[in-house]
C-alpha positions as CSV (number, residue, x, y, z in Angstrom):
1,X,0.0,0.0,0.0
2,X,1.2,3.5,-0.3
3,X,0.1,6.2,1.7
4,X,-0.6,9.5,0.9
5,X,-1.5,12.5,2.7
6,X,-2.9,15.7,0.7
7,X,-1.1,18.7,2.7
8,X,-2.6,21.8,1.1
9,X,-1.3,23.9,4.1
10,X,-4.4,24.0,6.0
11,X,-6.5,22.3,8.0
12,X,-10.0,23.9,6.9
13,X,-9.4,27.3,8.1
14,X,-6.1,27.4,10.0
15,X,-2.8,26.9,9.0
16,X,-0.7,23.6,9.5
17,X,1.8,25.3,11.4
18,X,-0.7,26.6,13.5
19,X,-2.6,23.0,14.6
20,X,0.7,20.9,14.5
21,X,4.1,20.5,16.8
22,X,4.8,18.3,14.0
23,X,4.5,20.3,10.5
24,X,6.5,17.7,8.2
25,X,3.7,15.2,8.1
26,X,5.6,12.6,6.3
27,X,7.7,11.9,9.3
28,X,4.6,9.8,11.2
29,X,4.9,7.5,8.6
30,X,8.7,7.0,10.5
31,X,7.4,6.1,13.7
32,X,6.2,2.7,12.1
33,X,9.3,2.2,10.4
34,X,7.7,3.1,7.0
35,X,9.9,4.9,4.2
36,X,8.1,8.1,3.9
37,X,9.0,11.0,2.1
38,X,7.7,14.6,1.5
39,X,6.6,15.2,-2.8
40,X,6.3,18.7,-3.8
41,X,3.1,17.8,-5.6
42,X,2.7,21.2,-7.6
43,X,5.2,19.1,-9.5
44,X,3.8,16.4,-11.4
45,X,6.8,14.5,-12.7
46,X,8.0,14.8,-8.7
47,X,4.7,13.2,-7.5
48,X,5.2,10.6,-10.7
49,X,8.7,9.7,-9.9
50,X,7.9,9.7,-6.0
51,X,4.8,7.2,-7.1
52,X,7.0,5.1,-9.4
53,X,9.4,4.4,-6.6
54,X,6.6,3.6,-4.0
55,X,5.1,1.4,-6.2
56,X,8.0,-0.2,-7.2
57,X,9.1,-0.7,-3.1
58,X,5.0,-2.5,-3.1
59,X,5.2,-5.0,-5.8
60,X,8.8,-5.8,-4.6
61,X,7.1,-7.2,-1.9
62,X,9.0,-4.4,0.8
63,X,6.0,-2.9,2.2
64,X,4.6,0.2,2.9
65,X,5.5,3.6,2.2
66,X,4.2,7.6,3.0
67,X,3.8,10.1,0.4
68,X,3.3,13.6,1.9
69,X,1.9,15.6,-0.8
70,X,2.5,19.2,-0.3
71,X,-0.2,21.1,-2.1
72,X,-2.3,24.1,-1.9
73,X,-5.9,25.0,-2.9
74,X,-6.5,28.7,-4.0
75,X,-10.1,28.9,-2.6
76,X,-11.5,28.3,0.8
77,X,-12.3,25.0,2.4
78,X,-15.8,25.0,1.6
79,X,-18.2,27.2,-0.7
80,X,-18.9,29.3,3.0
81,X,-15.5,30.0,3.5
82,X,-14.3,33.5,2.3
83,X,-10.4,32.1,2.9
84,X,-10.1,35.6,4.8
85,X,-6.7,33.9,6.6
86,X,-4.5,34.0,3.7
87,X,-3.5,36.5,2.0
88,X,-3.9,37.8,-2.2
89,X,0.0,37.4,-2.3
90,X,0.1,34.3,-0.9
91,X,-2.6,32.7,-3.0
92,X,-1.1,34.2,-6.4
93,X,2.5,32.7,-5.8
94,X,1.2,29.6,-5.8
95,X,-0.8,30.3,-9.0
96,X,2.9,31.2,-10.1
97,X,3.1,27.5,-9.7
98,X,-0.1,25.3,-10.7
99,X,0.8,21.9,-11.9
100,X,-1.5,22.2,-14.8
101,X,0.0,25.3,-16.2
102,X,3.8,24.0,-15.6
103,X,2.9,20.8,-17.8
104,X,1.4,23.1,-20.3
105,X,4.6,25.0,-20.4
106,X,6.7,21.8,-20.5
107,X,4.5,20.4,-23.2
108,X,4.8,22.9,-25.6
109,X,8.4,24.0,-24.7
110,X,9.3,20.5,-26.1
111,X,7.1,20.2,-29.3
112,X,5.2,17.6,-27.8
113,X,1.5,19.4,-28.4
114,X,1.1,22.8,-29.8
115,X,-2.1,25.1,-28.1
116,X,-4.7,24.1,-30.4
117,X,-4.0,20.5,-29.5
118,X,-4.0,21.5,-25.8
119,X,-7.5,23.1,-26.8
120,X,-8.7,20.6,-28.0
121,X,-8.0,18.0,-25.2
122,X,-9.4,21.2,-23.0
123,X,-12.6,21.3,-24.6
124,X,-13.2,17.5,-24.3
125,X,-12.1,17.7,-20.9
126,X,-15.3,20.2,-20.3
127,X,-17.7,17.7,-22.2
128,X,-16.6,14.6,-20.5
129,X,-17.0,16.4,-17.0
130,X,-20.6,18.2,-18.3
131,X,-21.9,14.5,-19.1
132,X,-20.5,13.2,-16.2
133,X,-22.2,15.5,-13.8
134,X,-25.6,15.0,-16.3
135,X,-25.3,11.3,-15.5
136,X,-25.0,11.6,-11.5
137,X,-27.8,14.1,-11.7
138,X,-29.8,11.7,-13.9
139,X,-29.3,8.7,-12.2
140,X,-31.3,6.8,-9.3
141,X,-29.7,6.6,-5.9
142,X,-28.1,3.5,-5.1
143,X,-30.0,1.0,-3.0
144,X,-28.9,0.7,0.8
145,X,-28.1,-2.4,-0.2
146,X,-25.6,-1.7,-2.0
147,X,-23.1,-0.1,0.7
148,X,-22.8,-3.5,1.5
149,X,-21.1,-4.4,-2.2
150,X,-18.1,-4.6,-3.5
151,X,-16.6,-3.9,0.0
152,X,-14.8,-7.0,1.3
153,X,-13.2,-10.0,-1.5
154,X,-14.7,-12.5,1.7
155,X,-18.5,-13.0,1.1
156,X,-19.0,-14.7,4.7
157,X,-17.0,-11.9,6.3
158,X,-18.6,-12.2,9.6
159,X,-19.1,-8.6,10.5
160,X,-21.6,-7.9,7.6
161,X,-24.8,-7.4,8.2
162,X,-27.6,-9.9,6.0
């Protein structure tokens, strides 16, 4: 298995550094013996390579390992929160470094796409996301049954409810 915690700096409303003795979450994954490591995930050949290696530690058969993600979100927690406790500056240099737009720069820095393919891939992006929300709007809720599927590989597990 590999673990990842998503550390977008905050927890809701108030900052990591504020809520935590311990601000490099990665390092409770070292408490349990477990390789762990911080990614700087606005990077996404960082988080790839730091993926590969995990993975590669998994199907080795050598266990475990912690990915600390370091992220940010540039709105608030939820659609009610104003994200009044971080500031315009702080917000835009990490726009400076969105994921998205550094692959987009890396992509046509190398002649792998050129814009009107990235367009294109954009506006099918939108359409598969529009029908996907149509289809969840559209379609029945699932049965309560069917919390109970697909959960455990055991069919008698014997904490299941009939």
């Amino acid at each position: 298995v590999i673990f990842i915690i998503e550390n977008n700096g905050y927890a809701m409303g108030t900052s990591v550094d504020r809520t935590s003795n311990v601000t490099e979450l990665y390092k409770s994954g070292l408490s349990y013996d477990i390789p762990s490591e911080p990614v700087d995930a606005m990077n996404v050949i960082k988080v790839h390579r730091a993926v590969a290696k995990a993975a590669k530690r998994a199907r080795d058969g050598e266990g475990p390992s912690l990915l600390e993600f370091r992220t940010y979100r540039y709105k608030g927690h939820s659609m009610s929160d104003p994200a009044k406790y971080r500031s315009k500056e702080e917000v835009e240099s990490y726009k400076e470094k969105d994921p998205i737009e550094q692959v987009k720069k890396m992509i046509l820095s190398k002649s792998i796409l050129n814009s009107e393919d990235i367009d294109v891939i954009d506006q099918n992006i939108k359409e598969q996301v529009k029908k996907s929300v149509e289809f969840s709007e559209n379609s029945p809720y699932p049965s309560p049954e069917d919390a109970y599927k697909d959960i455990y590989v055991q069919e008698d597990y014997p904490f299941l409810r009939e």
